[in-house]
CHARMM-style PDB file with segment names, atoms N, HN, CA, C and O in Angstrom:
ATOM      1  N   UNK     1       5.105  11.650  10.244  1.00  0.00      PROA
ATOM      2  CA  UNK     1       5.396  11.289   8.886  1.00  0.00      PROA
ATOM      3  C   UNK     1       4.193  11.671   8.021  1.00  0.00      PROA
ATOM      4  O   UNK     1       3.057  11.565   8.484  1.00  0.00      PROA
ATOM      5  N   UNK     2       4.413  12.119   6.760  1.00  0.00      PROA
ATOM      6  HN  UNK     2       5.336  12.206   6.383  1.00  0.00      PROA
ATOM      7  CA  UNK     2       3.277  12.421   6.157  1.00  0.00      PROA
ATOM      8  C   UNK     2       3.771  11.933   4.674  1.00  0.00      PROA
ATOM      9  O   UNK     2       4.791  12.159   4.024  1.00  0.00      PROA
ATOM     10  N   UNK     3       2.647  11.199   4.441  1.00  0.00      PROA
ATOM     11  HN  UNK     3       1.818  11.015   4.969  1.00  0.00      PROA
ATOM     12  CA  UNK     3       2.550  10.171   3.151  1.00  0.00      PROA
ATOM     13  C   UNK     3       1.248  10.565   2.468  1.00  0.00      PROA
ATOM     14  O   UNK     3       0.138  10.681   2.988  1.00  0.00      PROA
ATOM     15  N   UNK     4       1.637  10.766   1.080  1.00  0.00      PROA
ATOM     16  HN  UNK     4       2.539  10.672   0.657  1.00  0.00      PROA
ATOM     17  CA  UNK     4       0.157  10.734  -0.004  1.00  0.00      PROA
ATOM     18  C   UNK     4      -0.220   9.678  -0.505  1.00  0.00      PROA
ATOM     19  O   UNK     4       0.319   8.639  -0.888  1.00  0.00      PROA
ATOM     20  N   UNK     5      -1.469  10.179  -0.441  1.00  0.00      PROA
ATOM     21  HN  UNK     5      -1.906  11.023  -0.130  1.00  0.00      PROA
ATOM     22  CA  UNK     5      -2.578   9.088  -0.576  1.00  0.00      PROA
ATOM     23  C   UNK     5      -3.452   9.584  -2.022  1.00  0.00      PROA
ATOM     24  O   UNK     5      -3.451  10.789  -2.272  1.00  0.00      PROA
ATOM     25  N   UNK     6      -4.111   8.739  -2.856  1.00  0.00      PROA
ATOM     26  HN  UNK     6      -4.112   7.759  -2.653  1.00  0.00      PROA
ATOM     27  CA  UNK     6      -4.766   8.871  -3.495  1.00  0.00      PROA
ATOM     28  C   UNK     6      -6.351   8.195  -3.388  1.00  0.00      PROA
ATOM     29  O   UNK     6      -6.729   7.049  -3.146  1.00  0.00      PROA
ATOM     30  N   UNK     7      -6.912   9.169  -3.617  1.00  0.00      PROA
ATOM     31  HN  UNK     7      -6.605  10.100  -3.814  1.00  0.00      PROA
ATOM     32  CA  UNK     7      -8.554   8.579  -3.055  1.00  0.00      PROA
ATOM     33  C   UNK     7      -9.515   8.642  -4.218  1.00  0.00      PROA
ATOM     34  O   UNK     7      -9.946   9.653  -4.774  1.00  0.00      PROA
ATOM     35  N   UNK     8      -9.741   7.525  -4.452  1.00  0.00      PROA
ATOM     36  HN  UNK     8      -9.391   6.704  -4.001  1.00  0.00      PROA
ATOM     37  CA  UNK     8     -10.700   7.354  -5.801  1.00  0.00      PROA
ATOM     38  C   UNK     8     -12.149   6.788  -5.180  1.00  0.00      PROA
ATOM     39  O   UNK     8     -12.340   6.146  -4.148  1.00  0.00      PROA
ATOM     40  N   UNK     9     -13.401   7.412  -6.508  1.00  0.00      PROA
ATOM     41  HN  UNK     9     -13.246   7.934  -7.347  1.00  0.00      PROA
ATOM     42  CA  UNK     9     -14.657   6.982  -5.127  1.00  0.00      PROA
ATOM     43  C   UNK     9     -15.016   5.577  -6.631  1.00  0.00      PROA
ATOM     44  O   UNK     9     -14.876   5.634  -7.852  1.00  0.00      PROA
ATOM     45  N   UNK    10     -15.547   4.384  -5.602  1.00  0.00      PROA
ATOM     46  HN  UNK    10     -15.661   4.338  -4.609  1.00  0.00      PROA
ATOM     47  CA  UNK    10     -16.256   3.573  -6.181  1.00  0.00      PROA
ATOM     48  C   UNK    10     -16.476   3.150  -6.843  1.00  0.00      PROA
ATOM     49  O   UNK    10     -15.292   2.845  -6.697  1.00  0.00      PROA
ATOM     50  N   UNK    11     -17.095   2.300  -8.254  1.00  0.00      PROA
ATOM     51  HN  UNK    11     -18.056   2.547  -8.373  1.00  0.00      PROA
ATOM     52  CA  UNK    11     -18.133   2.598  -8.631  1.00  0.00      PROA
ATOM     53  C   UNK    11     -19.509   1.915  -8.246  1.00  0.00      PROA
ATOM     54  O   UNK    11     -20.494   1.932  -8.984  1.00  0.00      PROA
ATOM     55  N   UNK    12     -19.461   1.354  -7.087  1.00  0.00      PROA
ATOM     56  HN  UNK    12     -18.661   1.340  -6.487  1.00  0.00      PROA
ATOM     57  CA  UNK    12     -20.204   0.324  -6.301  1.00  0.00      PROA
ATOM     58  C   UNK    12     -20.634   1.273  -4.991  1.00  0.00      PROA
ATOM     59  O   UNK    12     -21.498   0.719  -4.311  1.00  0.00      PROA
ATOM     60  N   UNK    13     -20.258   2.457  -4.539  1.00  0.00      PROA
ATOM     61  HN  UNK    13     -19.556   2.907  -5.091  1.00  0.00      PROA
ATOM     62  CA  UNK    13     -20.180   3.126  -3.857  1.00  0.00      PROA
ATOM     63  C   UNK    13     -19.294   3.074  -2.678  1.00  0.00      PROA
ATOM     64  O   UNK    13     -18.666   2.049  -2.412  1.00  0.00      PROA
ATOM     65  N   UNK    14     -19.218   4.206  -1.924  1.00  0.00      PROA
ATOM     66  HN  UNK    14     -19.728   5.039  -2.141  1.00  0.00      PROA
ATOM     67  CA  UNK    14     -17.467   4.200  -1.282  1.00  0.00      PROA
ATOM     68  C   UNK    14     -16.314   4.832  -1.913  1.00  0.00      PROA
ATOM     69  O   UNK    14     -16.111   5.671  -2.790  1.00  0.00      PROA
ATOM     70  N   UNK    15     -15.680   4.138  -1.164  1.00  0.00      PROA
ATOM     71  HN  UNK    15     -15.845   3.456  -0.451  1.00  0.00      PROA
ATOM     72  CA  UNK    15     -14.256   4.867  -2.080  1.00  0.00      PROA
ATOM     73  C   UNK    15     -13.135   3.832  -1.758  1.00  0.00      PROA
ATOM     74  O   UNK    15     -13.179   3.059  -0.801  1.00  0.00      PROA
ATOM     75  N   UNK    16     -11.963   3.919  -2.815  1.00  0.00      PROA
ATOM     76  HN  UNK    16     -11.927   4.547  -3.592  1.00  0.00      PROA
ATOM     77  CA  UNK    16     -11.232   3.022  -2.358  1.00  0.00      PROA
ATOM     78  C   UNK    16      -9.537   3.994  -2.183  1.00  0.00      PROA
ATOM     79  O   UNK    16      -9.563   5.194  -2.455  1.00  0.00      PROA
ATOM     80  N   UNK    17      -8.674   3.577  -1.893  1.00  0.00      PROA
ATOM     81  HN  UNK    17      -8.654   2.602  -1.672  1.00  0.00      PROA
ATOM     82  CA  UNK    17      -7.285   4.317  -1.965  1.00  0.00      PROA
ATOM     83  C   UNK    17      -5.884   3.866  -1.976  1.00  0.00      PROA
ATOM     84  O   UNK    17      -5.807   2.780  -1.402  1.00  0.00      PROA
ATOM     85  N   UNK    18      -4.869   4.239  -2.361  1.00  0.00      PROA
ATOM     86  HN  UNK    18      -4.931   5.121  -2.827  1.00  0.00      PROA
ATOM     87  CA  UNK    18      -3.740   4.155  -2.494  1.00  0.00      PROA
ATOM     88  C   UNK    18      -2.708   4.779  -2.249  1.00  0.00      PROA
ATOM     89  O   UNK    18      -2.624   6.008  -2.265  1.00  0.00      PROA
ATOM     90  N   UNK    19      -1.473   3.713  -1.900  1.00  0.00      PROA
ATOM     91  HN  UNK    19      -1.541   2.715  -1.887  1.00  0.00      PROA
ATOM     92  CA  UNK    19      -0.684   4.817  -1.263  1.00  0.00      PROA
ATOM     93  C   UNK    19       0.803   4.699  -2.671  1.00  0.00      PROA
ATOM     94  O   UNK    19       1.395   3.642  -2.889  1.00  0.00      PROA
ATOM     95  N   UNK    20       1.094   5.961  -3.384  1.00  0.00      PROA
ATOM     96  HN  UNK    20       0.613   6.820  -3.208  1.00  0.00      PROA
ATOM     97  CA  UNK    20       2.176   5.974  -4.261  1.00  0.00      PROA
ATOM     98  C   UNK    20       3.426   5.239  -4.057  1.00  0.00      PROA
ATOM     99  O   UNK    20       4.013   4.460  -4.809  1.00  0.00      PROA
ATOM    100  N   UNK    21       3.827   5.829  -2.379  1.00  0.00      PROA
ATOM    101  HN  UNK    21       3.351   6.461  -1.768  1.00  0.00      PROA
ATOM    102  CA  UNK    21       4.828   5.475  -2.414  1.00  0.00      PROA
ATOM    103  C   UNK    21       4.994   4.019  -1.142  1.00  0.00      PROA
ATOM    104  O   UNK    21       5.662   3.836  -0.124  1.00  0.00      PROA
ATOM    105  N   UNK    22       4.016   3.261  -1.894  1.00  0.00      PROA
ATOM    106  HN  UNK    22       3.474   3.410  -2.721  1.00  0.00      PROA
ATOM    107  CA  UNK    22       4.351   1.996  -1.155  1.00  0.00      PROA
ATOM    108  C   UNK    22       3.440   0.906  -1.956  1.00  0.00      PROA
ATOM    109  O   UNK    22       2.249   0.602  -1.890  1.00  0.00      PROA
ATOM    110  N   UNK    23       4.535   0.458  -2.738  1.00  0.00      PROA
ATOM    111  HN  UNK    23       5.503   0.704  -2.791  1.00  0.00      PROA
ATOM    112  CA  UNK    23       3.629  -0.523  -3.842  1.00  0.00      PROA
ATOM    113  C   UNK    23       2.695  -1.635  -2.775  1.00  0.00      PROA
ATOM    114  O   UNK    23       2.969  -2.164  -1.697  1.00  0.00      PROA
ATOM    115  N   UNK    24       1.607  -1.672  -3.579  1.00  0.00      PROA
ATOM    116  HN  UNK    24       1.384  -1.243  -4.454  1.00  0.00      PROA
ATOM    117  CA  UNK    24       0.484  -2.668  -3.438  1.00  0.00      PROA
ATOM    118  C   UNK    24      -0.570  -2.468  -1.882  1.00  0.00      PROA
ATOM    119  O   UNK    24      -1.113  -3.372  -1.247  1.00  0.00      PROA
ATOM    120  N   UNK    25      -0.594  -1.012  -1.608  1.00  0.00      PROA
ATOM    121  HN  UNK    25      -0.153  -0.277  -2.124  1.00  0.00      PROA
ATOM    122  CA  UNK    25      -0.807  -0.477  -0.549  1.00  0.00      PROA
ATOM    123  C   UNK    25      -1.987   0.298  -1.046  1.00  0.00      PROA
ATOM    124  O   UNK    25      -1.959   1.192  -1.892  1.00  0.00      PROA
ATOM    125  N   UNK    26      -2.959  -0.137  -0.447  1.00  0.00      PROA
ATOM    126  HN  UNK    26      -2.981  -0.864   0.240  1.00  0.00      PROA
ATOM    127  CA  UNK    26      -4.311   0.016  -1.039  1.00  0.00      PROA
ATOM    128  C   UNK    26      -5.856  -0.428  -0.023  1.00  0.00      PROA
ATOM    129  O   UNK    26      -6.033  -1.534   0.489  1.00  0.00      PROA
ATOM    130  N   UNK    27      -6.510   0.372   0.037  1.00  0.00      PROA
ATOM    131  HN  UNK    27      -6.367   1.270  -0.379  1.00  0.00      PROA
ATOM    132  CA  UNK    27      -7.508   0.051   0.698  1.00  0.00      PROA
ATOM    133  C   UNK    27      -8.459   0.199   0.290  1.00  0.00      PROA
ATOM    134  O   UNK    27      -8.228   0.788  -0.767  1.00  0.00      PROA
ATOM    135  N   UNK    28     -10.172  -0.011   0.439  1.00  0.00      PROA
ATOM    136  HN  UNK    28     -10.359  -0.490   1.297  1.00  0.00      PROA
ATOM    137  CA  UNK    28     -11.349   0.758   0.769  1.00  0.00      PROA
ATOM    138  C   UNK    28     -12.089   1.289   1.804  1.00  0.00      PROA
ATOM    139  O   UNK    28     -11.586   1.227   2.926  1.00  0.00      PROA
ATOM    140  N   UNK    29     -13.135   1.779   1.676  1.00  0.00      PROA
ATOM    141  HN  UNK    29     -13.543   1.829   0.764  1.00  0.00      PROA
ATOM    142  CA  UNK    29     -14.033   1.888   2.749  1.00  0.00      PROA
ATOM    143  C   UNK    29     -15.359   2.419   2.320  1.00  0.00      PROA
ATOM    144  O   UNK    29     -15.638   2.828   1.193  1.00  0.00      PROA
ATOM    145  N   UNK    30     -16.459   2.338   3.790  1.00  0.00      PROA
ATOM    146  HN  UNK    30     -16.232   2.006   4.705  1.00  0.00      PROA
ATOM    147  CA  UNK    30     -17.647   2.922   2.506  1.00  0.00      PROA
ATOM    148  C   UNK    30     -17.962   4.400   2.633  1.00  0.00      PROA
ATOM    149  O   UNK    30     -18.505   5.118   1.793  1.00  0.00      PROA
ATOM    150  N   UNK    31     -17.558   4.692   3.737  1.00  0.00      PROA
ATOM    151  HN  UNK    31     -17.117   4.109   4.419  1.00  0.00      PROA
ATOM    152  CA  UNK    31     -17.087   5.980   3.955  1.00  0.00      PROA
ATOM    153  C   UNK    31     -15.848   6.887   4.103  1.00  0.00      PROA
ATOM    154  O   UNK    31     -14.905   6.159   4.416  1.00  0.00      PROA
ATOM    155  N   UNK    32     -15.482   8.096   4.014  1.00  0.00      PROA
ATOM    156  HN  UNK    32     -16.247   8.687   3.760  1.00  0.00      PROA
ATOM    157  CA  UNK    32     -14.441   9.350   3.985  1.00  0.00      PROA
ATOM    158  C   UNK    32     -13.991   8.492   5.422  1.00  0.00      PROA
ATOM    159  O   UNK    32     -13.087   7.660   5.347  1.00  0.00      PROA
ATOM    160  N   UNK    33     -14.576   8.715   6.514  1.00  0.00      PROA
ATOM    161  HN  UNK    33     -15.311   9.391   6.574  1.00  0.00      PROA
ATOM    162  CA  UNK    33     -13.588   8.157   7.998  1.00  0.00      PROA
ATOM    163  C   UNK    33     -13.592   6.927   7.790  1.00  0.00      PROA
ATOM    164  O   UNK    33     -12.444   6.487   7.858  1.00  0.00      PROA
ATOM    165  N   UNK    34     -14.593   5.900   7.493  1.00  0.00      PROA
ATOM    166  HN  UNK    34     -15.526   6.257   7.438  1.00  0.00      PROA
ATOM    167  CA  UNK    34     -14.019   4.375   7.516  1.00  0.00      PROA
ATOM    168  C   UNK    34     -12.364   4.368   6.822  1.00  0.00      PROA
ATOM    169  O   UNK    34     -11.356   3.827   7.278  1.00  0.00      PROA
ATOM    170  N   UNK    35     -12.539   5.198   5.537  1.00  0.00      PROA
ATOM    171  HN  UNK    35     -13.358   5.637   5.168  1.00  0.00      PROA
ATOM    172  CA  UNK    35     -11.684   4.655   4.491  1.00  0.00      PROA
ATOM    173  C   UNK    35     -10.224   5.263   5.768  1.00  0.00      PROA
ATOM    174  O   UNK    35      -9.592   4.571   6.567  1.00  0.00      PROA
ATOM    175  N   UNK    36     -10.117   6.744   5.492  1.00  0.00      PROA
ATOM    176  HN  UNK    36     -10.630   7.306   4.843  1.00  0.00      PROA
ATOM    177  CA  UNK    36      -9.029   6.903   6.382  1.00  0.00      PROA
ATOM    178  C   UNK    36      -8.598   6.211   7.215  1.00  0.00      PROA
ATOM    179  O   UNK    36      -7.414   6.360   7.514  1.00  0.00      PROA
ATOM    180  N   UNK    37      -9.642   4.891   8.103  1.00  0.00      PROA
ATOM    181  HN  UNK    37     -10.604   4.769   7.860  1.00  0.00      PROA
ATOM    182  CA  UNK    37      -8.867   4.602   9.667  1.00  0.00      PROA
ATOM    183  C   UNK    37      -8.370   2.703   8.687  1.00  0.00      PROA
ATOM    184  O   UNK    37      -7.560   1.855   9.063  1.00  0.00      PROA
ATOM    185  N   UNK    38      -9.172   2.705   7.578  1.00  0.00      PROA
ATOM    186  HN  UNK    38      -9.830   3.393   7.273  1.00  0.00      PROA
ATOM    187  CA  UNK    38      -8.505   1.631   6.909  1.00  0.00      PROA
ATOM    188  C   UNK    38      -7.587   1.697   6.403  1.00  0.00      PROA
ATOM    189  O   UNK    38      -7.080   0.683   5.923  1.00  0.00      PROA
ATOM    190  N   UNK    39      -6.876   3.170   6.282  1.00  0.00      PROA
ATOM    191  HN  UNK    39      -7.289   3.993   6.672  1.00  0.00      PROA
ATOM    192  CA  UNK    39      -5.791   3.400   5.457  1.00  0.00      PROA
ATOM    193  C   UNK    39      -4.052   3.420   6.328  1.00  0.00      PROA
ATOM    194  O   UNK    39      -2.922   3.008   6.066  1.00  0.00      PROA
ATOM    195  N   UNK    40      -4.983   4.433   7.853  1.00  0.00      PROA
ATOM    196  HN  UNK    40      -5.901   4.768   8.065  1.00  0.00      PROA
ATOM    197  CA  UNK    40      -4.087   4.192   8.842  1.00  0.00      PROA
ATOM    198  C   UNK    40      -3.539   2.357   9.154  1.00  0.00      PROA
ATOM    199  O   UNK    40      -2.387   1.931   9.246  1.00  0.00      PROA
ATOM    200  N   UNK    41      -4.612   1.734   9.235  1.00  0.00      PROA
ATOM    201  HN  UNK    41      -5.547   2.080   9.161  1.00  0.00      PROA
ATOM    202  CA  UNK    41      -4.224   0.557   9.351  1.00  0.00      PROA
ATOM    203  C   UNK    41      -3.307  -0.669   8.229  1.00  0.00      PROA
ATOM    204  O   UNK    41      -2.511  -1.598   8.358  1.00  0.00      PROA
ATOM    205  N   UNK    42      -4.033   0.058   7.125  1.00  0.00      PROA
ATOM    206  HN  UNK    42      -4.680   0.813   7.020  1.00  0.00      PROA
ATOM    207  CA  UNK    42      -3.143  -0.378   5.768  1.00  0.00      PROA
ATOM    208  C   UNK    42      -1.743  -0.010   5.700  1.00  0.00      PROA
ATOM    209  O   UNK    42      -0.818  -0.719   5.305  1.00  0.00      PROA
ATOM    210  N   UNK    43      -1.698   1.085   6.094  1.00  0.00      PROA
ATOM    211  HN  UNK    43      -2.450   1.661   6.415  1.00  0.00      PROA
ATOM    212  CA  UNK    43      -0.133   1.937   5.806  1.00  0.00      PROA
ATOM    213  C   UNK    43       0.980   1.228   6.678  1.00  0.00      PROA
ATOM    214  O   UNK    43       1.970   0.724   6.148  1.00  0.00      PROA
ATOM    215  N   UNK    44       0.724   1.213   8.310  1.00  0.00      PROA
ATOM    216  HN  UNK    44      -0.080   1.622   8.741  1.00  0.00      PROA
ATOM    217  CA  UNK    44       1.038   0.666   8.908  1.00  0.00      PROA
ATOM    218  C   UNK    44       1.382  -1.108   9.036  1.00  0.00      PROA
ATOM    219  O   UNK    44       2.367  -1.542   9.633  1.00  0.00      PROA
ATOM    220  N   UNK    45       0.526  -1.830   8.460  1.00  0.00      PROA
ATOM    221  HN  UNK    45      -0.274  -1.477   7.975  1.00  0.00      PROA
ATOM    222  CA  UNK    45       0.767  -3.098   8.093  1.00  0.00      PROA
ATOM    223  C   UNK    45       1.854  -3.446   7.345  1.00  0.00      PROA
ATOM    224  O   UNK    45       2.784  -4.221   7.567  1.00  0.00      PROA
ATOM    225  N   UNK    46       1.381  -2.235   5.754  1.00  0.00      PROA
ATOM    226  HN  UNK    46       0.626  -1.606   5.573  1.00  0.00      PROA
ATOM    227  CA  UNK    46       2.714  -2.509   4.852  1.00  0.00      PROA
ATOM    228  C   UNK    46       4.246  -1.901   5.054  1.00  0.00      PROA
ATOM    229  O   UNK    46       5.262  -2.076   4.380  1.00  0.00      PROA
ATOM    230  N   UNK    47       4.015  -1.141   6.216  1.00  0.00      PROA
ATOM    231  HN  UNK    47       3.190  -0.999   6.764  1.00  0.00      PROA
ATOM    232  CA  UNK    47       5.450  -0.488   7.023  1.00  0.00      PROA
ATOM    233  C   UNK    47       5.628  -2.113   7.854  1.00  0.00      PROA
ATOM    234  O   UNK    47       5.851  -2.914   6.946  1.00  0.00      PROA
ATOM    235  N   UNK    48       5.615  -2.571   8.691  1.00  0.00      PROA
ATOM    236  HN  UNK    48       5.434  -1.920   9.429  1.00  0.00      PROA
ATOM    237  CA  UNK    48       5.754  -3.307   9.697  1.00  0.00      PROA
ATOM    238  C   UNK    48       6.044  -4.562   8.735  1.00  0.00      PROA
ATOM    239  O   UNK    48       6.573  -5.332   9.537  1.00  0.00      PROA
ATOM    240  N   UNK    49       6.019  -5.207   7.548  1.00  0.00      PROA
ATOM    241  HN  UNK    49       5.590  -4.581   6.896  1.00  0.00      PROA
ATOM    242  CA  UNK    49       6.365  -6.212   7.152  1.00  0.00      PROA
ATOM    243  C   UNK    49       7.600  -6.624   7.258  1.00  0.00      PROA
ATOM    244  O   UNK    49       8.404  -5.695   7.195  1.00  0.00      PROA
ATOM    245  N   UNK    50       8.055  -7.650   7.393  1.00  0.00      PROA
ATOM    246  HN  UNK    50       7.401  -8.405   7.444  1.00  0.00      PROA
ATOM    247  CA  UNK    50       9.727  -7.771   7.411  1.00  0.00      PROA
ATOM    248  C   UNK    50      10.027  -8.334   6.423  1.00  0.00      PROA
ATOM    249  O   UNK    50       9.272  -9.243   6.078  1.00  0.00      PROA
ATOM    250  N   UNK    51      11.076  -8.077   5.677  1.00  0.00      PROA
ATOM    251  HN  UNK    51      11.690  -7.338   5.957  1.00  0.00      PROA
ATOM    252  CA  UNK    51      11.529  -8.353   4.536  1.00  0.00      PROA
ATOM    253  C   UNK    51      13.089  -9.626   4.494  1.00  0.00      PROA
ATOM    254  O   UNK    51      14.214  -9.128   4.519  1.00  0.00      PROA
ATOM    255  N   UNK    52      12.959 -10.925   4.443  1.00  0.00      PROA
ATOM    256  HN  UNK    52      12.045 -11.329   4.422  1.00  0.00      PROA
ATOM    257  CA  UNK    52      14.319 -12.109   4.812  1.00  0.00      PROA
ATOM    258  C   UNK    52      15.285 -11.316   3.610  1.00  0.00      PROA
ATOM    259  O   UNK    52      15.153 -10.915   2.454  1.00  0.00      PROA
ATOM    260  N   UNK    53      16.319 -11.366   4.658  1.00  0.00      PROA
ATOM    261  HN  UNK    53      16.427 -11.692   5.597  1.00  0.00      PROA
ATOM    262  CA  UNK    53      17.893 -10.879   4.016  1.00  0.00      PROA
ATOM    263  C   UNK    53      18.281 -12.018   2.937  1.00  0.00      PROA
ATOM    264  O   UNK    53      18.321 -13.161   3.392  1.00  0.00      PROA
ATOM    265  N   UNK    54      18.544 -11.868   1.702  1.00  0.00      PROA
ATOM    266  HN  UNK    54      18.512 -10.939   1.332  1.00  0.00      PROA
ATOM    267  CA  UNK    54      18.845 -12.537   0.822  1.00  0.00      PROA
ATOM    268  C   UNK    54      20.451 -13.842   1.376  1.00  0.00      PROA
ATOM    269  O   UNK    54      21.539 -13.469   1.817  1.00  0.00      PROA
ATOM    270  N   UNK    55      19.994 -15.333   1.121  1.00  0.00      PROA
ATOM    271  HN  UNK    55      19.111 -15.635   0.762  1.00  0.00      PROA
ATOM    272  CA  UNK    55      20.722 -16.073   1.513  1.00  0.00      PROA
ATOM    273  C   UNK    55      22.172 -15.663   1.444  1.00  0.00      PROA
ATOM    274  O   UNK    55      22.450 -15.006   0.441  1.00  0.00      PROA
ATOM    275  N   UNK    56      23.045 -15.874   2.188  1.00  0.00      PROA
ATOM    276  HN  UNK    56      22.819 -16.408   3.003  1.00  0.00      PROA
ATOM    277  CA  UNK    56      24.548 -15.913   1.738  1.00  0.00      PROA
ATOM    278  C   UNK    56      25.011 -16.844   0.625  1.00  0.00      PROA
ATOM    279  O   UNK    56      24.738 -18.042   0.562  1.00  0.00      PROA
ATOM    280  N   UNK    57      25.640 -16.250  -0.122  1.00  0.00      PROA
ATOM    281  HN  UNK    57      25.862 -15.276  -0.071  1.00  0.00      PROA
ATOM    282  CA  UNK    57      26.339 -16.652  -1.761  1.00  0.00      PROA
ATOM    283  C   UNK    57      24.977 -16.574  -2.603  1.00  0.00      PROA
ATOM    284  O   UNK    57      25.128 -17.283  -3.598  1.00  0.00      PROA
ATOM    285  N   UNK    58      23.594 -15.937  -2.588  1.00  0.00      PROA
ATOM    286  HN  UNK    58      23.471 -15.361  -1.780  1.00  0.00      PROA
ATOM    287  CA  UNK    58      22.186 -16.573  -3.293  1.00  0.00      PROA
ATOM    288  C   UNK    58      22.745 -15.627  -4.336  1.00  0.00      PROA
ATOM    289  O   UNK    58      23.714 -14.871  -4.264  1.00  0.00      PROA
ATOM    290  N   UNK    59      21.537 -15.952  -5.737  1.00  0.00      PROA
ATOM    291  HN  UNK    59      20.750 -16.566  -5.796  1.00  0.00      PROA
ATOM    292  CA  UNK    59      21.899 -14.862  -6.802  1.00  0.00      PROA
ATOM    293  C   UNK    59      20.789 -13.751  -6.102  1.00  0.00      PROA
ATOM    294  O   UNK    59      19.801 -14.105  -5.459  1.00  0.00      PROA
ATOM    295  N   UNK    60      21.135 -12.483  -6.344  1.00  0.00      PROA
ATOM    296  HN  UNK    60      21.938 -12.196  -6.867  1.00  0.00      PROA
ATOM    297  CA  UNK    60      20.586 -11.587  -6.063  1.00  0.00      PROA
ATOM    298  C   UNK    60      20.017 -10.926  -7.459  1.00  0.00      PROA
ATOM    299  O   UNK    60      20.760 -10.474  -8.330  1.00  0.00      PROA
ATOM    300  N   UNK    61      18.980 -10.938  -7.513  1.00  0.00      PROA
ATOM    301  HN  UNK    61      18.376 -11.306  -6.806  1.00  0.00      PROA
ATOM    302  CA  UNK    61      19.019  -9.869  -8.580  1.00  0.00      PROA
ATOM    303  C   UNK    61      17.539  -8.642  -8.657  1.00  0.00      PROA
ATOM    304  O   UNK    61      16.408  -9.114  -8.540  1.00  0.00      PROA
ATOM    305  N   UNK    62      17.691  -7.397  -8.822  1.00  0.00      PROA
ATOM    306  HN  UNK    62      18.610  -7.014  -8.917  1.00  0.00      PROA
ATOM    307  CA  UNK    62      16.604  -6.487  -8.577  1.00  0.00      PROA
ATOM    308  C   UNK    62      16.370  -5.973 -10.393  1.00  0.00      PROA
ATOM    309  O   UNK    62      17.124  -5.868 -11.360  1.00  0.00      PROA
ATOM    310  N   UNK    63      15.062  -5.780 -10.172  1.00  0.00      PROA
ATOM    311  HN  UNK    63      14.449  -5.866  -9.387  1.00  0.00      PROA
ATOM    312  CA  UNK    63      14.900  -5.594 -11.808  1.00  0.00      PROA
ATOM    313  C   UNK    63      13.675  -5.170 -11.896  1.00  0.00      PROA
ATOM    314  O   UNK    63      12.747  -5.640 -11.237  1.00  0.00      PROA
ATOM    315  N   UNK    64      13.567  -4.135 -12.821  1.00  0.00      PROA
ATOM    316  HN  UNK    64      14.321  -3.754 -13.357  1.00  0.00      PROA
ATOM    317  CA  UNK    64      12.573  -3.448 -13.208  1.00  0.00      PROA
ATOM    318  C   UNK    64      11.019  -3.274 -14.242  1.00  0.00      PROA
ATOM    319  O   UNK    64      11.090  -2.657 -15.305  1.00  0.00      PROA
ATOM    320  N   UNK    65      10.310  -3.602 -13.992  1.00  0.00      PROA
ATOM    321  HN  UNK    65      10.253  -4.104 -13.128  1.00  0.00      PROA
ATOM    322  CA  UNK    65       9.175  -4.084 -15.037  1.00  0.00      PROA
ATOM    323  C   UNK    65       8.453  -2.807 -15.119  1.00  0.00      PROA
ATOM    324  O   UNK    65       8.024  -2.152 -14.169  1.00  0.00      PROA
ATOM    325  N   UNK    66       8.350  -2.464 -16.702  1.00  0.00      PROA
ATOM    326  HN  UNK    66       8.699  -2.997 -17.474  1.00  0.00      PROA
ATOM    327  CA  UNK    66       7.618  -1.320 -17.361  1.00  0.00      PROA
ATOM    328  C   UNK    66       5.922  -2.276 -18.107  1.00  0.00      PROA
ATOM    329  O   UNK    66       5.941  -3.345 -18.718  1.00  0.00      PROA
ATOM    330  N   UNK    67       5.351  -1.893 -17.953  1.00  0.00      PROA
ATOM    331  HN  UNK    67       5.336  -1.025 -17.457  1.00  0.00      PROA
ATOM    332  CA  UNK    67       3.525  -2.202 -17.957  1.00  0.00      PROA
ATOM    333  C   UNK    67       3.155  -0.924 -18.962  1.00  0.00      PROA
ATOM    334  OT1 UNK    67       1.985  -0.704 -19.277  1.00  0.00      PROA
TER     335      UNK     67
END
């Protein structure tokens, strides 16, 4: 699987990163390999979450917020 990442450096030094397509998926590190093996581990965390199936009869509702 191949997922983009965005890598911004610091301003404390390091770098920190993000992943687009997985809201709130975000790491640092203080180095280029720290950050990557924090990212492997980040990515993976926010894949593996489980998400509870909305109650039977609940209101459902999905909705969109512009910032």
């Amino acid at each position: 699987m191949k997922i983009k990442i965005v890598i911004h450096e610091a301003e404390e030094g390091g770098f920190w990163a993000e992943v687009p397509a997985i809201p709130g998926c975000a790491t640092e590190g203080d180095t280029m390999d720290e950050l990557m093996a924090n990212l492997r581990d980040a990515i993976e965390g926010c894949l593996s979450v489980e998400v509870a199936p909305p109650e039977p009869g609940g209101i459902e509702r999905i909705l969109e917020l512009t910032t």
